[in-house]
C-alpha positions as CSV (number, residue, x, y, z in Angstrom):
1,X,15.3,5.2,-10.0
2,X,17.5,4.3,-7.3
3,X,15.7,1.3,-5.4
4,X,18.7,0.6,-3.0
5,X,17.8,3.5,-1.2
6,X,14.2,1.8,0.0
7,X,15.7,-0.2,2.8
8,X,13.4,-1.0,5.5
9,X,15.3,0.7,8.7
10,X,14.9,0.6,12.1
11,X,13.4,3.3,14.2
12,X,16.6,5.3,14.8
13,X,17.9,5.5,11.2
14,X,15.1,7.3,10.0
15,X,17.5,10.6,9.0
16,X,18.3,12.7,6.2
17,X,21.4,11.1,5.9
18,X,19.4,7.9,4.6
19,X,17.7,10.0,1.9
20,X,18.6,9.6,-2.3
21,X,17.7,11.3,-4.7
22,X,14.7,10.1,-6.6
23,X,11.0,10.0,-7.4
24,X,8.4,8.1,-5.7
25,X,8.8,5.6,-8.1
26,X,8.6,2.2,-7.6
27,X,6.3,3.4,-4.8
28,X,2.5,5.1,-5.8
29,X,2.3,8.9,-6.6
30,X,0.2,10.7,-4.1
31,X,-2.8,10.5,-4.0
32,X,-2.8,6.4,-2.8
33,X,-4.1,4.1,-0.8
34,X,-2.1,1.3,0.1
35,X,-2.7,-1.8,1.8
36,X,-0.1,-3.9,4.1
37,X,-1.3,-7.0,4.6
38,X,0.2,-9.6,7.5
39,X,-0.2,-11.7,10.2
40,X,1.6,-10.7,13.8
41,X,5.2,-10.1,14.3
42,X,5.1,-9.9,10.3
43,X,6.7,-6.6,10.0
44,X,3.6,-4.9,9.0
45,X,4.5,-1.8,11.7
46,X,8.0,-1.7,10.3
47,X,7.0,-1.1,6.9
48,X,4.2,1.3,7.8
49,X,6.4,3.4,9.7
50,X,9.2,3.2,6.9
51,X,6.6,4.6,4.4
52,X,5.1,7.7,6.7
53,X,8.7,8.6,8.6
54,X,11.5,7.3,6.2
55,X,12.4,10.3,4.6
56,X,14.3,8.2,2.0
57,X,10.7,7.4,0.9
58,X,9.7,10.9,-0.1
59,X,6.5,10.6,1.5
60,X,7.3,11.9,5.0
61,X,8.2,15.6,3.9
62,X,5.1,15.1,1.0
63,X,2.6,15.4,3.6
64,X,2.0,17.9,5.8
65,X,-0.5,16.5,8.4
66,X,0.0,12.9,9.6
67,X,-2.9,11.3,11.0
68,X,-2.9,7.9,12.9
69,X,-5.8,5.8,14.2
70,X,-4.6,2.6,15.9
71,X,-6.0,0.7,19.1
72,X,-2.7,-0.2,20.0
73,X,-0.8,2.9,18.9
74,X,0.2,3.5,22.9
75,X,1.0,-0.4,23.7
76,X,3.3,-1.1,20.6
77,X,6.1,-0.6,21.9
78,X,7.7,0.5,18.0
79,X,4.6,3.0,17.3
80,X,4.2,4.3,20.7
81,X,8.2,5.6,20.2
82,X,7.4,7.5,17.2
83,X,3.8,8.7,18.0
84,X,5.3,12.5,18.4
85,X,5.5,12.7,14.6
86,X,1.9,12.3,14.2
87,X,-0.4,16.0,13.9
88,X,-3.4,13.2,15.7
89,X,-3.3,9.8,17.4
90,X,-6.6,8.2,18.1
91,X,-7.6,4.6,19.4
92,X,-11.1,4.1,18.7
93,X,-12.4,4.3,14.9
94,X,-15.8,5.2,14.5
95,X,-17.2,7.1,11.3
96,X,-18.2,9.6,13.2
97,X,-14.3,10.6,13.7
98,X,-14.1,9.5,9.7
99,X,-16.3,12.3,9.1
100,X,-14.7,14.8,11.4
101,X,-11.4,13.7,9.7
102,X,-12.6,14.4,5.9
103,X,-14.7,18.0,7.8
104,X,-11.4,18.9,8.6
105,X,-9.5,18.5,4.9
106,X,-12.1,19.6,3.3
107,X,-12.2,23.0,5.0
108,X,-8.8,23.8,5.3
109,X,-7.9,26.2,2.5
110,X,-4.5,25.6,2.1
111,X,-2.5,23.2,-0.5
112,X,-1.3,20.7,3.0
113,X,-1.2,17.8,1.9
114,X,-3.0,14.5,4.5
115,X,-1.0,11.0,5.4
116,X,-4.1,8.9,7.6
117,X,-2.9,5.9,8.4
118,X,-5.2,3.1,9.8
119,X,-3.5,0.3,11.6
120,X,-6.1,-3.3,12.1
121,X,-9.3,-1.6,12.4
122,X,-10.5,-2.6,9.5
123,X,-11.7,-5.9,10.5
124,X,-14.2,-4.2,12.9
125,X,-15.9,-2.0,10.1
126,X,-19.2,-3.0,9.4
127,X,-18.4,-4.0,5.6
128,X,-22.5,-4.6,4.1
129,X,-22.6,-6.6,0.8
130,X,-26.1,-4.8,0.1
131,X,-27.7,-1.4,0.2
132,X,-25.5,1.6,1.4
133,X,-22.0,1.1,1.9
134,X,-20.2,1.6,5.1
135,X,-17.8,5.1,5.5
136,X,-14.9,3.6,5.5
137,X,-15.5,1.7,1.7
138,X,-17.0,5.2,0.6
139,X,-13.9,6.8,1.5
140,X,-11.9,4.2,-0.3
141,X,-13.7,4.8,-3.6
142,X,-13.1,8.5,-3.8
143,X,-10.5,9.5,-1.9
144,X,-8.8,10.9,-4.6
145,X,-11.3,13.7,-4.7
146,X,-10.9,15.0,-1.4
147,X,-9.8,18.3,-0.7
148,X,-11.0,22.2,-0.9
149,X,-12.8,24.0,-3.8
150,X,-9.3,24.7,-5.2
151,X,-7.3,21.4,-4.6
152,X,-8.1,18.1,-5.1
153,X,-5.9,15.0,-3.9
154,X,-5.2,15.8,-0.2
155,X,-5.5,12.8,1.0
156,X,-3.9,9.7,0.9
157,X,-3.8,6.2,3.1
158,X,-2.5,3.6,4.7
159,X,-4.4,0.7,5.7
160,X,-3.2,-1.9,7.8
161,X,-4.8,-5.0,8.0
162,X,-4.3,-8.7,9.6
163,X,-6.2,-10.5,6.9
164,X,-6.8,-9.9,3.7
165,X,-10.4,-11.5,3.7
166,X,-11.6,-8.1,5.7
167,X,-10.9,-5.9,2.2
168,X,-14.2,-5.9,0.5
169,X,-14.3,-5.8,-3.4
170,X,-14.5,-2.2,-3.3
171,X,-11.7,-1.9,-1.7
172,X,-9.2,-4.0,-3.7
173,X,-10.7,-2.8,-6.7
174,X,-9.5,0.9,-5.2
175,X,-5.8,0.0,-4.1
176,X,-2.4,1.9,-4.9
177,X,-0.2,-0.8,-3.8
178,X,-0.3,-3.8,-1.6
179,X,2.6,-4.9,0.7
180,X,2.4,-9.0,1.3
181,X,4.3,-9.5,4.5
182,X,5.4,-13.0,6.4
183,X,3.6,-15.8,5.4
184,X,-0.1,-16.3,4.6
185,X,-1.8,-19.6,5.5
186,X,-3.3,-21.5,2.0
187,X,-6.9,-20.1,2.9
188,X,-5.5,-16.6,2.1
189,X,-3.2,-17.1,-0.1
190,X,-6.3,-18.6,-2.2
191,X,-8.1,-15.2,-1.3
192,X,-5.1,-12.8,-2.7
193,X,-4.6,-15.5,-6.3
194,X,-7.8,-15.1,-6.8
195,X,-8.2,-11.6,-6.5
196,X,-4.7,-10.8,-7.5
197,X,-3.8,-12.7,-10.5
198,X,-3.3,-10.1,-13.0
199,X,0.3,-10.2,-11.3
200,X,1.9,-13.0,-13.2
201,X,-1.0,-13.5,-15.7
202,X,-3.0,-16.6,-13.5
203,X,-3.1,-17.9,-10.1
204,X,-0.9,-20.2,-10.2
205,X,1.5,-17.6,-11.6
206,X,0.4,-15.0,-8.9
207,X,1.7,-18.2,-6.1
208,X,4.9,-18.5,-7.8
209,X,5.8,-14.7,-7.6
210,X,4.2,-14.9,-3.5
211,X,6.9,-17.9,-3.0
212,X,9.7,-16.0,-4.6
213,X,9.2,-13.2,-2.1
214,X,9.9,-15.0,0.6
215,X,13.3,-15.6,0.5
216,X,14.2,-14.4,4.4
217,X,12.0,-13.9,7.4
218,X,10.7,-10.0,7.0
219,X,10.7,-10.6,2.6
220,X,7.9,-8.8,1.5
221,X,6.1,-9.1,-1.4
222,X,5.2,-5.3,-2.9
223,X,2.7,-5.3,-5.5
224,X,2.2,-2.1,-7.6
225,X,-1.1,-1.3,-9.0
226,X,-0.1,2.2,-10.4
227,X,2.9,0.4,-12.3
228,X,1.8,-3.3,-12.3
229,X,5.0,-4.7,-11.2
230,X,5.9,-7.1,-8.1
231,X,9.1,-6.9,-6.5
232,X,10.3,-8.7,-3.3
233,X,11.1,-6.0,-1.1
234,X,12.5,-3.1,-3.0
235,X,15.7,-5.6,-4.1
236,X,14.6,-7.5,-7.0
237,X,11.5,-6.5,-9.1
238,X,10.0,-10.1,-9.8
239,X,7.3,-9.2,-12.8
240,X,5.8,-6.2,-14.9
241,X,3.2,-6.1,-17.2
242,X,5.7,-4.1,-19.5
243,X,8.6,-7.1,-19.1
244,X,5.3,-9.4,-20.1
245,X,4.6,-7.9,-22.7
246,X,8.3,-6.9,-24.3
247,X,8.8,-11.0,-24.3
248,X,5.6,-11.6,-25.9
249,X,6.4,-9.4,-28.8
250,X,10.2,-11.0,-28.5
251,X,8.4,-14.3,-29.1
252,X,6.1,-12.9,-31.8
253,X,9.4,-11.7,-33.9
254,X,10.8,-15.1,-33.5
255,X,7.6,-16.9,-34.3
256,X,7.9,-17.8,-38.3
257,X,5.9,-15.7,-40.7
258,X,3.4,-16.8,-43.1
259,X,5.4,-16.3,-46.3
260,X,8.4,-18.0,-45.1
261,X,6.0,-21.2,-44.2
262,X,5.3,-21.1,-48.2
């Protein structure tokens, strides 16, 4: 592993030259579905574009057909520069070009591999608490599955979101990775302990890692689902299950024994 490599870069840095040699680790194996999470001007386009273009990432030469729907794809003024790397832009969502979208992997007989990215749209899907679930959700639960009769796993995504209230449970119960980024006001924070907490063992736990993120202005907090380990950007890995669990059995060693007790 080599995590000094995972710098997030600006636009025009985004060369070979940046790449090192490693594995997608700390980052999810593909196929994934990760969620960045943040407010505006929080860096949340930045990061996005760091994971689908950054080739020290590994993901930008993993997938063979980028796909990007955004409403303000052609007004940012950072995604509009980079759009040309993309196989399809669209603006509008609708499940009707969901289903076009998963027509299209589905049929294609090669082994291409698919990067669809959706940036704050996901606060305007119709998420229904009862009785059949919208596209979107039912693309988040098996996702993994898509692909032709001979491959499976052709699709992965990104999804992009302003408030972390608009996931569903479905949703967080089917994330790769989450990327925390600028600060989250209480209500929210609430809503990510709550449903986060198995990072740090508790809420209050879960807080104290989201504080310790946020060191500088653009600190993210990454969360790793496939690896169960939170580091604040890609500099200082914070917690892991494995780390929890190696000092509990530390602690056990060190604990006295019944016989020595006697």
């Amino acid at each position: 592993m080599n995590t000094k490599d995972l710098k997030i870069l600006p636009l025009k840095n985004f060369t070979a030259e940046t790449a090192g040699e490693m594995d997608f680790y700390p980052l999810p194996t593909i196929p994934f579905n990760i969620f960045v999470i943040g407010r505006v001007k929080a860096g949340k386009s930045l990061l996005w574009l760091n994971l689908a273009l950054n080739e020290s990432f590994k993901y930008r030469d993993a997938f063979q057909v980028k796909i990007l729907i955004s409403s303000t794809a052609f007004n940012d003024k950072i995604v509009s520069s980079v759009l040309d790397n993309f196989d399809f832009v669209f603006n509008d969502y609708s499940e009707d070009l969901l289903d076009e979208i998963i027509d299209m992997i589905e049929k294609d007989e090669t082994d291409n591999k698919y990067l669809l990215v959706l940036e704050d749209i996901i606060g305007n899907v119709n998420f229904k608490r009862t009785g059949k679930i919208d596209k979107l959700t039912s693309l988040i639960t098996r996702y993994r599955h898509i692909g032709n009769e001979e491959v499976e796993g052709k699709l992965s995504l990104i999804i992009v979101s302003q408030e972390f209230k608009y996931l569903n449970v479905i949703a967080r119960q089917n994330a790769s990775a989450y990327f925390l980024m600028g600060m989250s006001p209480q209500s929210e924070l609430k809503k990510m302990a709550d449903a986060l907490s198995v990072f740090g063992g508790s809420d209050k736990k879960f807080l104290e890692l989201y504080k310790e993120s946020k060191k500088k202005q653009f600190d993210f907090l990454y969360l790793s689902i496939d690896h169960l380990e939170a580091w604040r950007n890609f500099d200082e890995k914070l917690w892991s299950q494995n780390d929890q669990f190696k000092k509990s059995e530390e602690e056990q060693e060190d604990f006295p024994k019944v016989e020595d007790l006697n």
